[in-house]
N, C-alpha and C positions, 0 to 999 in steps of 0.2 A: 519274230518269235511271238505265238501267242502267251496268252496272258498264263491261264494255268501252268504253261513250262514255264514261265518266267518265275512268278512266283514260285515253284519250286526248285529253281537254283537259286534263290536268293534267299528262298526259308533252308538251306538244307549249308548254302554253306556260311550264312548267320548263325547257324545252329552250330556247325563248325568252329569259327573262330571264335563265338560262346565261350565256348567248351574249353580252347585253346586257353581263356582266362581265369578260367579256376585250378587254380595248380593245387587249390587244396583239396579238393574233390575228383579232380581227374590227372595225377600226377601224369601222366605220360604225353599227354596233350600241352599239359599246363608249362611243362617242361620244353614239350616243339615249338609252344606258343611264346613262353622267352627266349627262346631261341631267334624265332623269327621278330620280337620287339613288339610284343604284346605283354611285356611285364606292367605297363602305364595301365595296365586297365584293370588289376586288382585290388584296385581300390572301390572299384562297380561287380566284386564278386557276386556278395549277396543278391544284386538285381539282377545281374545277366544268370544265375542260377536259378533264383525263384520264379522270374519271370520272363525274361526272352528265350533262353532255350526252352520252356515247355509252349511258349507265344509260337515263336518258330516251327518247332513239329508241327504243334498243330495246323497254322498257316503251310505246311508242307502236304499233311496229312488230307486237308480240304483242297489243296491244288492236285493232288497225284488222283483222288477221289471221283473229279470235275475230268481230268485227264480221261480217268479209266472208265467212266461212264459216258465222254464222245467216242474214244476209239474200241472200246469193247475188244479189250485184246487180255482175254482171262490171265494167263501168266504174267505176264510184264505188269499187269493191273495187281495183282496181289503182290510181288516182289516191289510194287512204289509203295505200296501204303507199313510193308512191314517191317519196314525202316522207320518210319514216322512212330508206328506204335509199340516198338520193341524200347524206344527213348521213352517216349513216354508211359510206357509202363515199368521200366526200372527208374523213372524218375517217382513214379505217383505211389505206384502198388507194391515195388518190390525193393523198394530202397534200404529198407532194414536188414535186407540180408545182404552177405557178403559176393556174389555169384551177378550182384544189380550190376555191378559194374562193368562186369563184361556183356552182361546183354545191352547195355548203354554204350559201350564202343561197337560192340555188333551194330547196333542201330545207327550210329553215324557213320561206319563206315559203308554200311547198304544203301544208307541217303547218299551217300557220297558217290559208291559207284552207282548208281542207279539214274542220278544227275547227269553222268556223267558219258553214260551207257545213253539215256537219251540226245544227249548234244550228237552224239558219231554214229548213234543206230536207232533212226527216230523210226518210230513202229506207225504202220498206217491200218488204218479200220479195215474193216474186211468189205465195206461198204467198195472200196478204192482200189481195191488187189480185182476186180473182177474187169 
């Protein structure tokens, strides 16, 4: 696997289970995330909110960018990066309003499938189709 996928499942589903640990900010994650025995980790809320999940987008955001600029594949190239920047724009710019919060599971859950959609339908340059 190269390195830009790699670091994009590894940013997107750190950004994940992030996410999983703030139950006070993201009740419905926070909620799957005790569920699955990630209550141990709310005690590192404030760090993994302040700073690894907006570390991780971005570290998602700079791998899908490096992706979409070897394989130049316009769609699949804009549906990687606006998962990265839907999080981190209802993290930075739109967080005071109430509506942040759905654009912040929209953005994990498009990093999600998008990770995911790469693993089983890896897209090839148009260099490589001829």
């Amino acid at each position: 696997m190269k390195l830009p996928a790699l670091l994009d499942k590894t940013s997107s589903f750190g950004t994940l289970v992030a996410a999983m640990s703030c139950a006070g900010c993201f009740p419905a994650l926070g909620s799957l995330g005790a569920t699955l025995g990630l209550g141990f980790l709310s005690s590192y809320e404030g760090f993994l909110f302040r700073k690894l999940i907006p570390a991780l987008a971005i570290l998602a955001l700079v791998a899908n960018c490096i992706g979409w600029y070897r394989q130049r594949v316009v769609f699949r190239g804009l549906l990687s990066i606006a998962g990265p920047v839907a999080v981190l724009a209802a993290l930075f710019a739109f967080w005071q309003y109430d509506w942040s919060i759905h654009l912040f599971y929209a953005g994990l859950g498009l990093m999600l499938a998008v990770s995911l959609l790469d693993i089983f339908r890896p897209t090839r340059s148009p260099q490589c189709r001829a």
